[in-house]
C-alpha positions as a printed NumPy array, in Angstrom:
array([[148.005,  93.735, 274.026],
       [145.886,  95.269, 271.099],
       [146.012,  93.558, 267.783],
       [146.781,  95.536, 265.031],
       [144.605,  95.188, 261.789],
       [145.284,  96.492, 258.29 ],
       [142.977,  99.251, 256.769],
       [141.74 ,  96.834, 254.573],
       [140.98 ,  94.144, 256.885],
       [138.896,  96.994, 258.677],
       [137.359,  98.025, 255.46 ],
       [136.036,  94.52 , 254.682],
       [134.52 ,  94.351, 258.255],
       [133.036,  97.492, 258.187],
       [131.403,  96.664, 254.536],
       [130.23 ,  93.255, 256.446],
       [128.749,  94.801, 259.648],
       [127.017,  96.881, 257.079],
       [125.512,  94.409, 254.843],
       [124.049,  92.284, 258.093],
       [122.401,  96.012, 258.974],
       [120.884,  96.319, 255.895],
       [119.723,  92.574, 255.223],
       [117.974,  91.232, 258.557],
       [118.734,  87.474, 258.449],
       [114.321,  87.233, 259.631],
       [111.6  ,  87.249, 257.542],
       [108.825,  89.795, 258.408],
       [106.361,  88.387, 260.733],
       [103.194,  86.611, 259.146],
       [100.58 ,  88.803, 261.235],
       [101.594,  91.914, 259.956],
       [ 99.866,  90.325, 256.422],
       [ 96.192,  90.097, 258.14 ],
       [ 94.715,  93.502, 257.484],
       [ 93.467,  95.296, 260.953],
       [ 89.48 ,  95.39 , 259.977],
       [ 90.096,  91.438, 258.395],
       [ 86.567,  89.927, 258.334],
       [ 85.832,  86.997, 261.381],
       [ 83.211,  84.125, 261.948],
       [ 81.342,  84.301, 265.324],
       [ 83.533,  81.736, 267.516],
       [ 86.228,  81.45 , 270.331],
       [ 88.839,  79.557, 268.113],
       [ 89.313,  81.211, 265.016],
       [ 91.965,  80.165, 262.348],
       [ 93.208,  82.339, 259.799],
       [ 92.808,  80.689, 255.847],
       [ 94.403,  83.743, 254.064],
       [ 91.368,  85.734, 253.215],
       [ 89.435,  85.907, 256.964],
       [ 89.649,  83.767, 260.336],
       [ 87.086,  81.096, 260.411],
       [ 85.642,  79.194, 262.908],
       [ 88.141,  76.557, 263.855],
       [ 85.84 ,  73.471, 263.659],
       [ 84.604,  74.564, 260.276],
       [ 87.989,  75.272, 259.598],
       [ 88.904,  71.467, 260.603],
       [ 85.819,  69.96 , 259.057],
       [ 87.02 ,  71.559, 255.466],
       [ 90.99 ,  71.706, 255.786],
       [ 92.287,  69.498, 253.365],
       [ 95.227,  67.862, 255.075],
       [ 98.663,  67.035, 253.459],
       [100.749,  64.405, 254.687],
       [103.938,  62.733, 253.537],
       [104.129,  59.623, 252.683],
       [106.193,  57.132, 254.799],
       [109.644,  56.642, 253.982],
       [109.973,  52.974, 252.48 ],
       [110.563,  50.261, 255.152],
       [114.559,  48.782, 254.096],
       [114.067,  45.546, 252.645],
       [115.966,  42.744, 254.534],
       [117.534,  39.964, 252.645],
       [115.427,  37.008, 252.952],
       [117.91 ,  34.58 , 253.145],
       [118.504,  35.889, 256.258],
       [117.459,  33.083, 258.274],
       [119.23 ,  30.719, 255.764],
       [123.19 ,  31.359, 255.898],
       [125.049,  28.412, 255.906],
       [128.078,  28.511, 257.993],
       [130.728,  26.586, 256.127],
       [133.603,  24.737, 258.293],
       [137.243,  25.147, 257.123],
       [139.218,  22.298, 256.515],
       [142.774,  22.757, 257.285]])
């Protein structure tokens, strides 16, 4: 059984195959920034910082590092400890 689809219905899928051909959902990869003849320290480890790779314990040593602060700890009712259990009277 073949389902039978409308010539617009075709149209607009056509038009979206289209548009996800022309848009790649990626970004471009990163290394195709570095240029080919990029300058580089003498070492084993090297890190790239945008402008040549360094020497990765250099790099370390002047990295400044950025961290996020820790989400505040939920504050628990101090009374906690305290809750009085009342009895019902009938």
């Amino acid at each position: 059984m073949s389902a039978i689809y409308g010539s617009d219905a075709l149209r607009r899928l056509r038009a979206q195959q289209e548009a996800r051909i022309a848009a790649p959902e990626c970004q471009p990869s990163l290394l195709e920034q570095v240029p080919p003849d990029a300058p580089m320290d003498d070492a084993t480890l090297t890190v790239w910082n945008g402008a040549r790779f360094v020497a990765y314990d250099r790099w370390l040593a002047t990295a400044p590092i950025q961290r996020d602060d820790a989400p505040a700890k939920p504050e628990h009712p101090t009374e906690a400890g305290r809750i009085a259990i009342q009895e019902l009277t009938p």
